[in-house]
N, C-alpha and C positions, 0 to 999 in steps of 0.2 A: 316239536311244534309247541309253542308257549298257548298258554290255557289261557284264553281273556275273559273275565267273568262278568257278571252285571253286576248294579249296585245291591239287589235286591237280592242276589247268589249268592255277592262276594259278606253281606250281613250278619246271613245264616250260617257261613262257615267263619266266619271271626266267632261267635256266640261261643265255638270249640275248639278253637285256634288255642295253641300255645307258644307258637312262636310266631311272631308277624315283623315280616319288614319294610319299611315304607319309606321312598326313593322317588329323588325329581331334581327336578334345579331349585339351587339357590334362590330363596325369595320368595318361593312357591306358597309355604303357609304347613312344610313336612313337619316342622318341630310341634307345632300347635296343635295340628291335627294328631300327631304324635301324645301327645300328650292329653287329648280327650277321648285316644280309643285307651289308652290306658287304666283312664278313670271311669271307663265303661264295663271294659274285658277284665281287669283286673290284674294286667299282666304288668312285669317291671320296664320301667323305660330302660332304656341303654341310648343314651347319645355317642355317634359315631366321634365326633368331634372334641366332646368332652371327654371321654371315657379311653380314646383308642387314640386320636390324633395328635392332638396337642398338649403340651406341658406349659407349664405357667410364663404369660410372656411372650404368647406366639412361637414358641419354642415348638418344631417340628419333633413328636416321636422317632427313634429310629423302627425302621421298615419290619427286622426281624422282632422285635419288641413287639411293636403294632400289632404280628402274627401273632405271634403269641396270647397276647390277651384277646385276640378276637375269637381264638380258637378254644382257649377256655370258656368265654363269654357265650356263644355258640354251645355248647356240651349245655350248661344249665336245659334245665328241663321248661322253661317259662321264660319270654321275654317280647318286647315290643322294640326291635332297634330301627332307630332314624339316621338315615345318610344313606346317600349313593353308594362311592367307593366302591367302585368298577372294577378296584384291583385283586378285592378280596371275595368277590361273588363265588369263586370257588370252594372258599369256607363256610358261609352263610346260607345261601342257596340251597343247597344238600338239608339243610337241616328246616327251615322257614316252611311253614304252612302254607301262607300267603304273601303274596308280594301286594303291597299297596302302590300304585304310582302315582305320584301328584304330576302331572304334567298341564300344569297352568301357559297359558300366553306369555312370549316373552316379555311384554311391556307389562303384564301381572308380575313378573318376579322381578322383572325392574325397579317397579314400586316397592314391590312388596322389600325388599333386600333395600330401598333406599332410606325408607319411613322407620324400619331398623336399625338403619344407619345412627339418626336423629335421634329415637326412641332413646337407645342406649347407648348413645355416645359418650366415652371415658368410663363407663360401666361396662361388667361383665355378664354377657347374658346367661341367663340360668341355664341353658343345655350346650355351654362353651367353659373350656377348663377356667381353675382361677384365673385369675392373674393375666386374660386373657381383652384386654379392652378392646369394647368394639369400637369400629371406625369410618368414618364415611369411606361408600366402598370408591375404590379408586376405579381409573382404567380398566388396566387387568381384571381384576373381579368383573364389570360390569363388561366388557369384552364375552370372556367366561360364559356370563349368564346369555348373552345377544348371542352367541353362536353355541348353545347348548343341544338343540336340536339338532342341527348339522353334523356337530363335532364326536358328541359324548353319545346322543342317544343312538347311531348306529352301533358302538360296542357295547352298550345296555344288551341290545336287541340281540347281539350275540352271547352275550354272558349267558342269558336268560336262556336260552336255548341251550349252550352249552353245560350249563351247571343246573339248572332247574325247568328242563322242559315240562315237567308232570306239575309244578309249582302254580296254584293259579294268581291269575294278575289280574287287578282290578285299575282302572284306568281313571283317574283324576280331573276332570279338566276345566274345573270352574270350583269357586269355593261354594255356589249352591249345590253343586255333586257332593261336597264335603257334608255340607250341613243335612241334608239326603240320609246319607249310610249313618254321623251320628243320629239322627232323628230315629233311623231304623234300631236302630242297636239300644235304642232308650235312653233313661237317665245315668248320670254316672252311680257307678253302687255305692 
């Protein structure tokens, strides 16, 4: 049975966390927030996307590679990784403290994933491989993101259970929750 915690639970155990995972839909605001529990807890990022998925170019990693280095990545004693990737919970999960979940409104990751679009358009964003130009999202993508509750979060909800029932999960759902847990956690160090 998956552990849900509160903001105020889930603060005190990042303060000792060494490995933390933080997971939602596209758009959400995972990388960001990703990136200030970092500078609080002091742990290293790891982007799913930069690190594991893509090669320069939008160029898809192959599958057994991907394992691979997520599985070494994972062994480190210390880390903060951002990304879903449902497919690898079996490697992550086992090892993760905490699971953070951003689970914002669809029309929050709508925007949120649109203003990004714009933001870094012909640019590479800082937690996407080189060579990797962002781009106004299309269809597909925003498709994606409109049916991510339906589609993707009922096999979350089994992974989590499957792979990390004793793992606890804190629950995201507004970027004032965000601002909350950083506030809790203090300044970065």
């Amino acid at each position: 049975m998956t552990v849900y915690v509160s903001i105020e639970e889930a603060a005190e155990r990042l303060k000792s966390a060494h490995r933390v995972l933080v997971i939602g839909c596209s758009g959400g605001g995972k990388s960001t927030l990703s990136n200030r529990l970092c500078e609080r807890l002091g742990l290293p990022y790891v982007s799913m996307d930069r690190d594991f998925y893509w090669l320069p170019g939008w160029v898809k990693r192959d599958k057994a590679e991907e394992r691979v280095l997520i599985t070494e990545t994972v062994a480190r004693p210390r880390w903060l990784m951002d990304g879903t990737g449902q497919s690898t919970f079996d490697l992550r999960l086992p090892r993760t403290n905490m699971v953070i979940w951003v689970r914002l409104p669809r029309w929050r990751c709508l925007l949120g994933v649109t203003r990004r679009g714009f933001r870094y358009s012909g640019k590479t964003r800082p937690e996407m491989a080189e060579g990797c130009l962002e781009q106004i999202p299309d269809r597909e993508f925003l498709s994606y993101i409109w049916n991510f509750e339906k589609r993707t979060v009922p096999q979350i909800l089994l992974q989590l259970q499957r792979h990390g029932p004793d793992v606890p999960v804190l629950q995201l759902k507004s970027h004032a929750e965000m601002r909350c847990l950083l506030d809790l956690l203090g300044a970065p160090a």
